[in-house]
C-alpha positions as CSV (number, residue, x, y, z in Angstrom):
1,X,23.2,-6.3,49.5
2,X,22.7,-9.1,46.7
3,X,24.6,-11.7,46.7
4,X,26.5,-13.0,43.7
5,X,24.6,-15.6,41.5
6,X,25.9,-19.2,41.2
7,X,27.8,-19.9,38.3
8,X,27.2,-16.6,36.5
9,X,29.9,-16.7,34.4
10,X,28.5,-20.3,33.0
11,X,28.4,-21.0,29.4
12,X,24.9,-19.8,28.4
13,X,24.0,-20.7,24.6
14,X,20.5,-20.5,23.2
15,X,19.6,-22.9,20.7
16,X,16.9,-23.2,18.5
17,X,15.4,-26.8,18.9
18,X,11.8,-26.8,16.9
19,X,11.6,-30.2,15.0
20,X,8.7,-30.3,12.2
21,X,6.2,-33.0,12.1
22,X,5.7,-35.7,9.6
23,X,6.1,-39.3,9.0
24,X,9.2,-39.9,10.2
25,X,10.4,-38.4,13.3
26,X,13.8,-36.9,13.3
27,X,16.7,-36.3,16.4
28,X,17.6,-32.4,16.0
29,X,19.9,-30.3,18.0
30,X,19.4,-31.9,21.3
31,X,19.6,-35.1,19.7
32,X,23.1,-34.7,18.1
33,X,24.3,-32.9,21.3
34,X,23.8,-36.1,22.9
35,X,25.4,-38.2,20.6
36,X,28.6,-35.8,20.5
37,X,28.5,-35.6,24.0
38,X,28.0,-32.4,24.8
39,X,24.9,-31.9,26.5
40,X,25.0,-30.2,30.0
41,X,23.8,-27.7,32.3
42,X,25.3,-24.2,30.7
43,X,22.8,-25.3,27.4
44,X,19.0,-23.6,27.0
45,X,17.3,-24.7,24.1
46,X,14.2,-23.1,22.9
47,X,10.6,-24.7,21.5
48,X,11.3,-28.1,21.0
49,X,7.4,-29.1,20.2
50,X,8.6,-32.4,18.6
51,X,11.4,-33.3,20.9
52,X,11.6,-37.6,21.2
53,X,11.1,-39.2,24.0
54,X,15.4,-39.8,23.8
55,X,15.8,-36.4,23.8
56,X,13.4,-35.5,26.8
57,X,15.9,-37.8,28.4
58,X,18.9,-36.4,27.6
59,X,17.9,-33.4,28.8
60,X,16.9,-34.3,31.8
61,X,20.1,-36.1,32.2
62,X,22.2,-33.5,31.6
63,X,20.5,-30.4,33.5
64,X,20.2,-28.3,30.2
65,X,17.3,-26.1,30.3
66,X,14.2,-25.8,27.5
67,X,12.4,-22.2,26.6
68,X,8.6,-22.6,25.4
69,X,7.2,-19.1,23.9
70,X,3.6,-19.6,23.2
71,X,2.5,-17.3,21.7
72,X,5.4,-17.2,18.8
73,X,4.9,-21.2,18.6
74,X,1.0,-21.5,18.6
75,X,0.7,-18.7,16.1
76,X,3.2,-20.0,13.9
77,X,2.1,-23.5,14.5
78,X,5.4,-25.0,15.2
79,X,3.5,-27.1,18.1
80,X,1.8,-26.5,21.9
81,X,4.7,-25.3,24.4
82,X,6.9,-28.2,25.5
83,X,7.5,-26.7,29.1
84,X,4.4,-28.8,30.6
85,X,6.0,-31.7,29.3
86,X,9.7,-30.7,29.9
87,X,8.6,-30.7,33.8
88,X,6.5,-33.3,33.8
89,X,10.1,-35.5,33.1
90,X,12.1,-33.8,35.7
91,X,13.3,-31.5,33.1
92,X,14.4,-27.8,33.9
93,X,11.6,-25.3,31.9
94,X,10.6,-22.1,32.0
95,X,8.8,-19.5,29.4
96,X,10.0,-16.7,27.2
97,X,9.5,-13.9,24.7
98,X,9.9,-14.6,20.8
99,X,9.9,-12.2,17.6
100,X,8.2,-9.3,19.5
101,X,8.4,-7.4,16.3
102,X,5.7,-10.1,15.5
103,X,3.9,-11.2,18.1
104,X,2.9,-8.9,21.7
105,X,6.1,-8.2,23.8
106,X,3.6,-9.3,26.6
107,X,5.0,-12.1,29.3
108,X,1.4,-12.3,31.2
109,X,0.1,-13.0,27.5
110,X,2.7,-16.1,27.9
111,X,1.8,-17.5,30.9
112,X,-2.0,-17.4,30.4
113,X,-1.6,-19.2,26.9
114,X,0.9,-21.6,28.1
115,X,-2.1,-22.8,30.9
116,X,-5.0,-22.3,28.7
117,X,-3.9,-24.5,25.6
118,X,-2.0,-26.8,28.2
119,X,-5.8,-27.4,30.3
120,X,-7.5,-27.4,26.8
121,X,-5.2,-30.6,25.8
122,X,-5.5,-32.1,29.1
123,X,-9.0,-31.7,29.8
124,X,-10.2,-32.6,25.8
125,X,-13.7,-33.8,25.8
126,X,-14.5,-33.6,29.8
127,X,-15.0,-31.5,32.6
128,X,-12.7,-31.9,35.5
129,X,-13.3,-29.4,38.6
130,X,-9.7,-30.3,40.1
131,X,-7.8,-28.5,37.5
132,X,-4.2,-30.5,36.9
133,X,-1.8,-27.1,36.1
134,X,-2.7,-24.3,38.3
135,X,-1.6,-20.3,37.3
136,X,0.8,-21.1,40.2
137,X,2.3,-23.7,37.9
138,X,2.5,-21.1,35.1
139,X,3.7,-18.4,37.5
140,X,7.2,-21.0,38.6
141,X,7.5,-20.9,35.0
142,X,8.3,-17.2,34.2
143,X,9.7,-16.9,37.1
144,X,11.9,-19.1,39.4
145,X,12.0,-21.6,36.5
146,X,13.7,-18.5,34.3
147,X,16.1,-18.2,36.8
148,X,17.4,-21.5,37.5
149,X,18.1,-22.3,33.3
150,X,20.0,-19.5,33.7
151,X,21.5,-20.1,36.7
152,X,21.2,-17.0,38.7
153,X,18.4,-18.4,41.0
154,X,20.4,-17.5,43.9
155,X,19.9,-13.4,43.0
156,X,16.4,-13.4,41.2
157,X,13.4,-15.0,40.4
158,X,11.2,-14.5,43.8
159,X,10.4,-12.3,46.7
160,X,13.6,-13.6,48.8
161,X,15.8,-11.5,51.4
162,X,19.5,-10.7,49.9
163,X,18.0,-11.3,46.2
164,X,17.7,-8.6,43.9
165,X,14.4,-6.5,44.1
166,X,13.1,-7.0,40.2
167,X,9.3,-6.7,40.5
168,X,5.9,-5.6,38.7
169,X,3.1,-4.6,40.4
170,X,-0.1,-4.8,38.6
171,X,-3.4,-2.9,38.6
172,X,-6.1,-5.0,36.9
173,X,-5.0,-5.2,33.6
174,X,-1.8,-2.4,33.4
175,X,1.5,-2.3,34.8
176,X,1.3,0.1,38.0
177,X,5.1,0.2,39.2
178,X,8.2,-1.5,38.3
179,X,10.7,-1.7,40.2
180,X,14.4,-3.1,39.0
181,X,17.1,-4.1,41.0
182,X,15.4,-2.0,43.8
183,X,14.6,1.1,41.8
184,X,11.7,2.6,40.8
185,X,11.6,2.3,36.5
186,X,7.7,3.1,36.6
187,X,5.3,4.5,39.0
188,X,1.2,5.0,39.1
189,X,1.5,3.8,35.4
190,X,4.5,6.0,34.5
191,X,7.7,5.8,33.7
192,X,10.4,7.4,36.2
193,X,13.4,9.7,34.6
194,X,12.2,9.5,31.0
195,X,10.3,11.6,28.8
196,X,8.0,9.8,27.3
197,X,6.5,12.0,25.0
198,X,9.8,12.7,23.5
199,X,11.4,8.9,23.6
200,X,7.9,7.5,21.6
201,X,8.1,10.5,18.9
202,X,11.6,8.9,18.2
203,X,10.8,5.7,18.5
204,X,8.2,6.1,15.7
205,X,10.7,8.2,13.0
206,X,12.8,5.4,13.8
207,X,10.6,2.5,13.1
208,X,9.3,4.6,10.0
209,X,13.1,4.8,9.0
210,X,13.9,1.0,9.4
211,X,10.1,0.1,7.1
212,X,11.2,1.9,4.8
213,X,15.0,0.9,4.5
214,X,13.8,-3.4,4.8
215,X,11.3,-2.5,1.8
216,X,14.3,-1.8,-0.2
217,X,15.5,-4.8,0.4
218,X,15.4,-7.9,-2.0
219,X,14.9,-11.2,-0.2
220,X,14.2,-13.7,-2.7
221,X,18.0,-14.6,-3.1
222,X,18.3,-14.9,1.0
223,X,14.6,-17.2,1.3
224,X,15.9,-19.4,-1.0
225,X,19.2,-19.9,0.7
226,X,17.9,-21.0,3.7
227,X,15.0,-22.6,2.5
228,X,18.2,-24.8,1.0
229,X,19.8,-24.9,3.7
230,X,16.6,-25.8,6.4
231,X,15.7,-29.2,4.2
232,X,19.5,-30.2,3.8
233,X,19.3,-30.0,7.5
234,X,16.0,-32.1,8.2
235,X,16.9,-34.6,5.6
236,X,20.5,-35.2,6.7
237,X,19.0,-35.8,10.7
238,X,19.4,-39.1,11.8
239,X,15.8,-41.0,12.7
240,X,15.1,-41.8,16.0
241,X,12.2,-43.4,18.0
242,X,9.6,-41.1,19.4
């Protein structure tokens, strides 16, 4: 039997920390978290590229967690993945899925871009056999480290006797078998209790259905709102030292 995760009933807010770069560096959310005193460890903030150096440390201070998503922050250049970083300082990290209706719904696609681009900065210009972030590293990452921002490391996030049984098996490049909370969702490549063929047909009308309703849709009034409201925000940040 699983035991009960720690503090599962904690206060668990997401919140989107990705500062912009320019000539004057800016405190964001973490920033004035700080400075109203609420920082702590119920709090997971997400990118964060540009975070200062005074908000690493509060973060580390407090026990709040950070969320990199590579492949939503490299492709929309908001900055490399701050998890390296965020551990590096003691900080509590892990990686995550972003705008899947954009970019792959594909966590293996995470960790491998999170170690590639993180070796690529590290290693610029030279060839170093001993390899400073291992896929290990990258592995704690969508794993344990997932479970411990969100405080439930005490029922998931490894292979442990009394946690719950969430894994996925891999053959070469496809998922094999999945198995959640110790049942078998997928087996030998397919899915267990659904039809498939059925459940993709609808999935496609339905897909069709939402296109064509969003084209309908004028945005222009809606960009311009928040592209107000974004560079009120950014110009009313305090500065602070990187």
């Amino acid at each position: 039997m699983s035991r009960r995760p720690r503090n599962l009933g904690a206060r668990l807010i997401a919140i989107h920390t990705s500062m912009m770069p320019g000539d004057v560096v800016k405190g964001e959310v973490i920033q004035n978290f700080s400075t109203a005193g609420r920082m702590g460890p119920d709090l997971v903030f997400s990118h964060g590229a540009y975070m200062t150096q005074d908000e690493m440390a509060a973060l580390q201070k407090s026990g709040a967690g950070v969320v990199s998503t590579p492949d939503t922050e490299l492709q929309m250049g908001m900055g490399y993945p701050i998890a390296w970083k965020a551990i590096d300082h003691g900080c509590r990290a892990c990686l995550g899925l972003d705008i899947t209706s954009n970019q792959r719904n594909d966590f293996m696609a995470q960790m491998r871009l999170a170690l590639q681009v993180q070796r690529a900065r590290e290693l610029d210009r030279r060839v170093d056999q001993l390899l400073p972030r291992k896929t290990v590293d990258a592995l704690r990452l969508a794993t344990i480290g997932g479970a411990e921002i969100m405080q439930m490391e005490s029922a998931i996030g490894s292979i442990t006797p009394g946690k719950k049984a969430d894994l996925v098996i891999f053959r070469c490049d496809d998922i094999d078998t999945v198995i959640v909370d110790g049942k078998i969702a997928k087996r030998a490549g397919q899915l267990v209790g659904v039809d498939w063929e059925t459940l993709r047909d609808e999935v496609k009308t339905r897909s069709q259905r939402l296109g064509d309703d969003a084209g309908k849709v004028d945005m222009t009034n809606a960009e311009m709102l928040f592209g107000d409201a974004f560079k009120k925000g950014m110009d009313e940040a305090p500065a602070v030292s990187n």
